[in-house]
C-alpha atoms as one frame of an Amber mdcrd trajectory, in Angstrom:
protein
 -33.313   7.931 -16.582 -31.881   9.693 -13.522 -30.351   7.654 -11.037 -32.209
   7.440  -7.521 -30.455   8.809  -4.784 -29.886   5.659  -2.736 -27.732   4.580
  -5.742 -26.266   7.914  -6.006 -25.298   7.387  -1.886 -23.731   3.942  -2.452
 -21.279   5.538  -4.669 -20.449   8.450  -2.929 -20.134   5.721   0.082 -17.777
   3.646  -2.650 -15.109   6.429  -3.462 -15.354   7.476   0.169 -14.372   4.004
   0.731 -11.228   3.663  -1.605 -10.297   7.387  -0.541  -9.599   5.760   2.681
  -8.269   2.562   1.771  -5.739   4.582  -0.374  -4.527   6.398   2.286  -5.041
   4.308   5.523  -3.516   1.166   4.297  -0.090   2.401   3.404   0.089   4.821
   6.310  -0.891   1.398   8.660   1.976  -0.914   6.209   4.479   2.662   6.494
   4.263   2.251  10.731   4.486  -1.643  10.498   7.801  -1.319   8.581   8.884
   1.524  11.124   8.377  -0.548  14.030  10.030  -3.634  12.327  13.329  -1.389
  11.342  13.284   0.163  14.982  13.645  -3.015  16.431  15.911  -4.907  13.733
  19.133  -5.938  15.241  21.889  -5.499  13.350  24.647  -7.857  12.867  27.031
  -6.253  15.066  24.596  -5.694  17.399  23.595  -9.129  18.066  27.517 -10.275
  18.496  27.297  -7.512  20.753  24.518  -8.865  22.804  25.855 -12.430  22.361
  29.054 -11.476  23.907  27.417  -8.916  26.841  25.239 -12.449  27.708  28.130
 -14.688  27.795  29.633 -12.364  29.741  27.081 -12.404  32.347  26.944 -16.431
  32.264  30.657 -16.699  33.235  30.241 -14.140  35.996  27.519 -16.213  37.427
């Protein structure tokens, strides 16, 4: 018995579906993690804005 093709379509429509899951999800997690290293302070870098601000308080 040959399968029809709206059955045939559905799992074309399937793989088509995990191709892009496969490659859009990591790519979307791999920009996430990007953005969240750009914009991780470092240690020294937040004494260094610590001090910078306290600086600016006493000068006030």
């Amino acid at each position: 018995m040959r399968a029809s093709s709206s059955d045939s379509n559905s799992w074309c429509g399937t793989i088509f579906d995990l191709r892009i899951l496969m490659s859009f999800v990591p790519a979307i997690f791999f920009i996430g993690l990007l953005a969240i290293s750009k914009f991780d302070l470092t240690e020294e870098k937040q004494k260094e804005i610590t001090h910078e601000l306290a600086v600016c308080r006493n000068a006030v």
